[in-house]
C-alpha positions in Angstrom: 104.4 114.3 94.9 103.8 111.9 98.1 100.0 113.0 98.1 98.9 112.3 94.7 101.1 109.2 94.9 98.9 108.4 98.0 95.6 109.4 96.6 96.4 107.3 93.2 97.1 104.7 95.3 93.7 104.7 97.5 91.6 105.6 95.0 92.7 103.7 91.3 91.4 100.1 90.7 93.8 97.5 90.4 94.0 97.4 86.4 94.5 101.1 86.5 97.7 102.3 84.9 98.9 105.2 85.1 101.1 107.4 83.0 103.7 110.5 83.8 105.7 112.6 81.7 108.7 114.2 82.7 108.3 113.8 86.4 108.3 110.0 87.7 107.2 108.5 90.5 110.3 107.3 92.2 109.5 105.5 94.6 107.3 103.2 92.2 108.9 100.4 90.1 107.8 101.3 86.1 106.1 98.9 83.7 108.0 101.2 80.7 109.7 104.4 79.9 109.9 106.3 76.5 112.4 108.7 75.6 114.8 111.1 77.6 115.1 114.5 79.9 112.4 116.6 79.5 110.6 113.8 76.7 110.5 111.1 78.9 107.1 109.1 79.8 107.1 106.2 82.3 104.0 103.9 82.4 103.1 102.2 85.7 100.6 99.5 86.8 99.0 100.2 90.2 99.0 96.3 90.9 102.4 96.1 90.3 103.3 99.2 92.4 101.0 98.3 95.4 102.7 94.7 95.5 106.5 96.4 95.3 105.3 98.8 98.1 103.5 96.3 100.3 100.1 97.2 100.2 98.4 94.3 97.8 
């Protein structure tokens, strides 16, 4: 999961947002999350995530 977290990362725009369902992305900070266990959805905005980790 650290790759494609990396890759989304070098290669999204800012306004990108990205969406994942039933697997997060734990070490980024979520704009939202819908439902539970295997139902679950978590939205995140690759601004927001790049400023939480340090690289805006």
């Amino acid at each position: 999961m650290e790759v494609l977290c990396e890759k989304l990362l070098r290669e999204l725009p800012d306004d990108a947002c990205v969406v994942a369902c039933r697997f997060p992305f734990p070490q980024w900070p979520h704009r939202a999350s819908q439902g539970d266990g295997l139902d679950q959805a978590w939205a995140y905005d690759i601004s927001t995530v790049r400023s939480a980790l340090g690289q805006a």
